[in-house]
C-alpha positions in Angstrom: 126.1 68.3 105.2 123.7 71.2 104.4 122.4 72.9 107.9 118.7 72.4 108.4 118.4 76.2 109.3 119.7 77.5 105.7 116.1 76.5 103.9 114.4 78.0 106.5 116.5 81.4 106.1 115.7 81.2 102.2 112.3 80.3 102.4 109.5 81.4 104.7 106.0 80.0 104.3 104.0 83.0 106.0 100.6 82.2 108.1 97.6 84.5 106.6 97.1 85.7 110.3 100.9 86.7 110.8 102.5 90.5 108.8 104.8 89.8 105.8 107.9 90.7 107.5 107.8 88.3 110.6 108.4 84.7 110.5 107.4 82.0 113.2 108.3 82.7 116.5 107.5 86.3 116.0 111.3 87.0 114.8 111.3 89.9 112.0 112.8 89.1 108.8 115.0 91.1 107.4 117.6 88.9 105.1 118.8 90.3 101.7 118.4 88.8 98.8 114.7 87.6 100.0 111.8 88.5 97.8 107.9 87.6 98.6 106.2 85.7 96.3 103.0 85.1 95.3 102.2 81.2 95.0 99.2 80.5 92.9 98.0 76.7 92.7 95.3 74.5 91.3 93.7 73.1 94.3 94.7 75.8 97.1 94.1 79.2 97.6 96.4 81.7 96.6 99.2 82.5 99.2 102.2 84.6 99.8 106.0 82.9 100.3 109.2 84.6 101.2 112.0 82.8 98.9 115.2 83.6 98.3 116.7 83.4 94.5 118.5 80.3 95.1 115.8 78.5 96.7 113.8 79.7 93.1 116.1 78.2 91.3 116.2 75.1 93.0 112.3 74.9 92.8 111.9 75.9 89.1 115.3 75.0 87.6 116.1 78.3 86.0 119.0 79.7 85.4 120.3 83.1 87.9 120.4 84.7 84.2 116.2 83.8 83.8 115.2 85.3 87.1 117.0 88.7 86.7 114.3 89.0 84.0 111.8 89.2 86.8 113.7 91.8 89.0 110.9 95.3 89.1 114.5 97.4 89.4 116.1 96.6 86.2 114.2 97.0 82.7 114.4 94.0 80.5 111.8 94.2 77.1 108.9 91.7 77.1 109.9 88.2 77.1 108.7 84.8 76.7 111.4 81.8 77.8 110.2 78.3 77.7 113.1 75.8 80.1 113.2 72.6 80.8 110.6 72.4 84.4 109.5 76.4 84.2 108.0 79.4 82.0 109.3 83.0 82.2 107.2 85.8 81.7 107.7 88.9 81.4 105.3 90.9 79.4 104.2 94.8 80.5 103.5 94.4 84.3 102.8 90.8 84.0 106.0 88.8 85.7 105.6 85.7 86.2 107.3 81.8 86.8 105.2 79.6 85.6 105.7 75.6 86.1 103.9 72.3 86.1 102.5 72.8 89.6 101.8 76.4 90.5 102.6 80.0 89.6 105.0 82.5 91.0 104.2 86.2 91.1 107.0 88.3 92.5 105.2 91.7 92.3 102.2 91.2 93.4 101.7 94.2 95.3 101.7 96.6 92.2 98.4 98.0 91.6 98.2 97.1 88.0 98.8 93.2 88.9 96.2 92.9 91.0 93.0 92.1 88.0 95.7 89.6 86.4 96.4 87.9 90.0 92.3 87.9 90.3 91.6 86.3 86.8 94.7 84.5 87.1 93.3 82.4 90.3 89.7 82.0 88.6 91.0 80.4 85.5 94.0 78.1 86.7 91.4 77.1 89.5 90.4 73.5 90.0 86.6 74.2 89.1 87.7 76.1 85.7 87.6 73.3 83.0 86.5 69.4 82.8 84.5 68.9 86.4 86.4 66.2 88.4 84.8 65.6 92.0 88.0 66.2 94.0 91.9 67.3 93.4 95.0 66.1 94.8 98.4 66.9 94.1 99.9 62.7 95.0 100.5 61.1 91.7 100.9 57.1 93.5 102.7 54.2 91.6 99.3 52.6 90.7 98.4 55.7 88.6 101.6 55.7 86.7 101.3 51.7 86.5 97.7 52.4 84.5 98.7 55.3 82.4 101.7 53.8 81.1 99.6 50.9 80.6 96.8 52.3 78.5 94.2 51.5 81.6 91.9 54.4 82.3 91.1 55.4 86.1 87.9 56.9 86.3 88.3 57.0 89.9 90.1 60.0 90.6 90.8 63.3 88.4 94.4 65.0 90.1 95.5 68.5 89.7 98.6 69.1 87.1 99.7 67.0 85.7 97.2 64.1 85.4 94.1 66.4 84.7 94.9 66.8 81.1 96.9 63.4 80.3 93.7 61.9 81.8 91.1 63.9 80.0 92.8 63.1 76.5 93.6 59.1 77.3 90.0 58.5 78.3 88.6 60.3 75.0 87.0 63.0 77.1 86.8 66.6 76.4 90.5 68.3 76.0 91.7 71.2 78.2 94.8 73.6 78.5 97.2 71.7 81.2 97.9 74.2 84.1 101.2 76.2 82.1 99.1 77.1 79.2 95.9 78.2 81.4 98.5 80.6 83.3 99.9 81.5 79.4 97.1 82.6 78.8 95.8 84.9 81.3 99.4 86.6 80.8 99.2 87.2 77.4 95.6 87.6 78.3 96.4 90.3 80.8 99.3 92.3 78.5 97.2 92.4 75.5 94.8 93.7 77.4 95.9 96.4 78.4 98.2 97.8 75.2 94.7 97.3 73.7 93.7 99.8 76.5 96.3 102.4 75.9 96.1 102.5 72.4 92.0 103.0 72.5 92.9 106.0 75.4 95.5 107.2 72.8 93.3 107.1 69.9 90.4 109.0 71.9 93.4 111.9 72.7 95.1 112.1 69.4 92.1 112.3 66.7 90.6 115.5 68.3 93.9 117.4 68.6 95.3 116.4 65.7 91.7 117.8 64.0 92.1 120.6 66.3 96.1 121.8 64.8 94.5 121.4 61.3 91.9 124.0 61.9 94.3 126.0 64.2 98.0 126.4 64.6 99.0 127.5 67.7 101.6 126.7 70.4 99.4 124.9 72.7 97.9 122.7 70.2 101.5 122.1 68.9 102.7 120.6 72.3 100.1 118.4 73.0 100.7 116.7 69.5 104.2 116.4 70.6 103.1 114.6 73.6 100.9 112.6 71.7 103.6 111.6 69.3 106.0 110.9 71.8 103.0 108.4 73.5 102.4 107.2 70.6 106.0 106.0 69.6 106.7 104.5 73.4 103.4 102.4 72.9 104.6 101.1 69.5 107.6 100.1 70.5 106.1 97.6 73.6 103.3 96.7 71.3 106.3 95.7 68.4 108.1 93.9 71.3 105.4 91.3 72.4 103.9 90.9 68.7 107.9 90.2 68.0 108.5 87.7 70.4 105.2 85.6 69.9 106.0 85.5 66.2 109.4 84.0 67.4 107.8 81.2 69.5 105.0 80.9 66.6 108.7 80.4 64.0 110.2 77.5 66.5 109.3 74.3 67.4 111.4 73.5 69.9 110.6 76.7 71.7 106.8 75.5 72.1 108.0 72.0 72.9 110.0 73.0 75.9 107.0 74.8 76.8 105.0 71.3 77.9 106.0 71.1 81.7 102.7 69.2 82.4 103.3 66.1 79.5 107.0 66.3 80.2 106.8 65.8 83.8 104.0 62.8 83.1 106.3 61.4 81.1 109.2 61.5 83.3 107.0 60.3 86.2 105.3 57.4 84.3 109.4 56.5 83.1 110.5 56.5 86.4 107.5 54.1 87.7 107.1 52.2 84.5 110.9 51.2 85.4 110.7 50.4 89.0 107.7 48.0 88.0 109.9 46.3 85.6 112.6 45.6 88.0 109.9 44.2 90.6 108.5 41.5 87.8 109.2 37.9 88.4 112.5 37.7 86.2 111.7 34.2 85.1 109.0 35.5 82.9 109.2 34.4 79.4 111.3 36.0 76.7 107.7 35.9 74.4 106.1 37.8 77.1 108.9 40.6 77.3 108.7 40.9 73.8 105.5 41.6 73.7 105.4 43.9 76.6 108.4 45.5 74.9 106.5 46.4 71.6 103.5 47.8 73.8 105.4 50.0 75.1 107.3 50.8 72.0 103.7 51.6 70.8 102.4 53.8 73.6 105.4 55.6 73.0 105.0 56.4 69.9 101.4 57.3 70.6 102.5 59.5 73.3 105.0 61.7 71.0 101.8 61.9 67.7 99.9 63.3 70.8 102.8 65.7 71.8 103.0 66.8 68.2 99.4 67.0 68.2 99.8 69.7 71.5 102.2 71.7 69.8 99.6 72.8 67.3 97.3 73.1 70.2 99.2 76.0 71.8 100.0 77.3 68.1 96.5 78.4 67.7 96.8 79.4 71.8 99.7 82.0 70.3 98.5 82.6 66.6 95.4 83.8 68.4 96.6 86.4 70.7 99.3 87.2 67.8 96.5 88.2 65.8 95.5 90.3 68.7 98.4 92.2 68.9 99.3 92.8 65.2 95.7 94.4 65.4 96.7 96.3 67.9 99.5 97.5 66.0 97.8 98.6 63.2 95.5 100.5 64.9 98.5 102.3 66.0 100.1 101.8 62.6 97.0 104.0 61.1 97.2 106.6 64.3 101.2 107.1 63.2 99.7 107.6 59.3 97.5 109.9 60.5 99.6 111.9 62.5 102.5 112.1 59.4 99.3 113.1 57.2 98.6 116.2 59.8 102.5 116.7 59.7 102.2 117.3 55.9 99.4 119.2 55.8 100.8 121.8 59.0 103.8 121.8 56.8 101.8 122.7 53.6 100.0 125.6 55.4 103.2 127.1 56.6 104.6 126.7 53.5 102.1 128.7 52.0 101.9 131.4 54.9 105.8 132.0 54.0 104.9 132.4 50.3 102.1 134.7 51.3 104.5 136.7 53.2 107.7 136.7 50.6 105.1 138.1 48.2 104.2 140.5 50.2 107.9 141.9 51.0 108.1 141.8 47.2 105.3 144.0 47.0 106.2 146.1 49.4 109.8 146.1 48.2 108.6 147.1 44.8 106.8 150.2 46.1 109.3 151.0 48.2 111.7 151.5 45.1 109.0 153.5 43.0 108.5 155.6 45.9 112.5 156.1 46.0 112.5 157.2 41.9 109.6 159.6 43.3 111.7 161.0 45.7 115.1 161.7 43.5 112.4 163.3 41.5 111.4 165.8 44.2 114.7 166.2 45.2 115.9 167.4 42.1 113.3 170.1 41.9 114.7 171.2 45.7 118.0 171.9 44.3 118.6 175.5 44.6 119.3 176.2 40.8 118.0 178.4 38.7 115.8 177.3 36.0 113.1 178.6 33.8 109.8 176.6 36.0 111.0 178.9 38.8 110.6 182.3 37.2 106.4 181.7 36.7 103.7 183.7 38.0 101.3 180.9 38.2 101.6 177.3 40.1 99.8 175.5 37.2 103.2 174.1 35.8 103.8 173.4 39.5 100.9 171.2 39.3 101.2 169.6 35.9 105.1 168.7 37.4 103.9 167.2 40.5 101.0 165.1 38.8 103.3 163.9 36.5 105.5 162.3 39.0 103.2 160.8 41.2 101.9 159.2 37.8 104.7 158.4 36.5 105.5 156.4 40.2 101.9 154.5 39.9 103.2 153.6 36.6 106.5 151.9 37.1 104.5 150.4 40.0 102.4 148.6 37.9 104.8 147.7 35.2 106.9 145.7 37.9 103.5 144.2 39.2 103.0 142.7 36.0 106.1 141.6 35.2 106.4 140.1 38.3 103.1 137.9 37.2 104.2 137.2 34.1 107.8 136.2 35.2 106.1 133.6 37.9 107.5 135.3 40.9 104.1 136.5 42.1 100.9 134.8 41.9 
């Protein structure tokens, strides 16, 4: 038999008046493996529960393999997973357990989860949608007896998950159920805020990537590197979510397991609908059970056309925060273009400034060798030999000898200029 005091040593419900870490009886806590959690209902107010994982699982009915997607010390990319009583989350900063009932937030003491805990606990409120004039979580035997009968109780409006089953049966105006308001702010939330990043990106990049273009330099170099690094990191997370909505968008069954509200209904009004069969006078008449049999048979098929009818309900919930995102990505799709078109163009200029520079050593090159057929020149006329120029009384053949070679140098100069120009190799 299980020992009253291992529940208690999993989970601690905490008094608003008492600090996290102590537990009744002003004993500290101190376990491992015990995580706070954030509880976030319909009809209370928001309130903070130390659980331990298998105490989670219990509750929600995931898998240990689900909530080490939740754990802040390992990084796991953004991920949606729809189970059979519970909702996953885990999208940016938003983590999240989302059920029938309520919603578990394991990290809510990170700075960047407190707006989404806020608008998270206005819209999954009980005044947020149809009006009802007071919630409760009970959902009795007479209840399930009407719904599964087709009889309307315009009595009482409950929290999840009659709110919605009874706004649709009684032809009134159709809200989200609880899972899908909570869906919402998540996606809500992470959209948000890779919508936020990518404007603060755009405002950085633009000007220094118009900056490099009117002047290379080091400094402008690295903070385009910076920006390009950004730039890839946000792409990649903004890739990730758009990837994984257009997976649950692709498969049915994904979305369907994603009901909790209408499955749980269902599996409540089963479970009454059969324990007020086995209470009916068993000498009824076989005409009578028939009949009851094909009004069933009929609500249950109008129960699964309604179900179908829900799944394109959250369809356009996810088509339109998937348009969202792809816009998202485009904007950072055009960013990327832009930056590959300042690439080209930096590559362009310094592709010139080395042409400019190799014609120059060619240039310089050229005169170099001129200057060097100059030279031989002079050095030939330094050789002490004795020739005829030597033995004049006058330095005008001096002259005319020295003119001449300098010309001569200027000439060749300019007859490898333009052959260079002619050939192509200078411009």
């Amino acid at each position: 038999m299980r020992s009253p005091n291992i529940d208690m040593e999993e989970t601690v419900l905490l008094h608003p008046t008492l600090p996290p870490n102590f537990a009744a009886g002003g004993r500290r806590k101190s376990m491992p493996g015990i995580r706070s959690w954030l509880v976030i209902t319909e009809s209370r107010h928001p309130y903070i529960e130390e659980a331990g994982k298998h105490s989670i699982m219990r509750r929600t009915g995931l898998p240990a393999r689900d909530l080490r997607v939740l754990d802040t010390q390992l990084s796991y990319p953004s991920t949606i997973l729809g189970r059979e009583r519970a909702i996953v989350i885990n999208l940016e900063h938003i983590k999240a357990v989302i059920t029938a009932m309520e919603v578990l937030v394991p990290n809510s003491k990170d700075p960047l989860v407190a707006s989404f805990v806020s608008d998270l606990q206005a819209r999954v409120s009980s005044s947020y949608g149809v009006p009802h004039q007071h919630a409760s979580t009970e959902y009795n035997d007479t209840d399930a007896y009407h719904a599964a009968k087709g009889v309307p109780n315009e009595g009482t409006l409950a929290a999840s998950p009659r709110t919605t089953m009874d706004a649709y049966r009684n032809g009134g105006t159709k809200v989200l159920s609880f899972e899908f308001r909570a869906l919402e702010v998540c996606l809500e939330s992470a959209c948000r805020l890779l919508e936020s990043e990518t404007l603060t990106l755009e405002q950085e990049a633009y000007p220094a990537l118009d900056e490099l273009t009117s002047k290379i330099s080091t400094l402008n170099l690295e903070r385009v590197r910076q920006i390009k690094s950004r730039l890839v990191a946000i792409s990649g997370r903004v890739q990730k979510v758009r990837d994984e909505l257009e997976h649950l968008l692709d498969d049915d069954m994904d979305m369907a397991e994603m009901y909790l509200t209408e499955k749980l209904a269902s599996q409540q009004v089963g479970d009454i609908s059969s324990r007020v069969d086995i209470g009916n006078d068993e000498l009824e008449l076989d005409e009578d059970r028939d009949e009851d049999a094909k009004t069933e048979s009929e609500s249950t098929s109008e129960s699964s056309g309604a179900f179908k009818l829900n799944i394109e309900e959250l369809e356009m919930l996810l088509e339109a925060y998937f348009v969202q995102i792809d816009g998202t990505l485009n904007k950072l799709s055009t960013l990327r273009e832009y930056v590959d078109d300042t690439e080209d163009y930096i590559n362009i200029m310094l592709d010139e400034k080395q042409n400019q520079l190799l014609q120059m050593g060619i240039l310089l090159s050229t005169a170099s060798l001129v200057l060097t057929a100059g030279m031989v020149v002079t050095g030939l006329f330094g050789m002490n030999i004795t020739i005829d120029l030597y033995n004049v009384t006058t330095y005008h053949q001096f002259w005319e000898t020295t003119y001449g070679t300098v010309g001569g140098c200027i000439i060749l100069y300019i007859i490898a200029i333009a052959w260079g120009k002619k050939s192509g190799i200078l411009q």
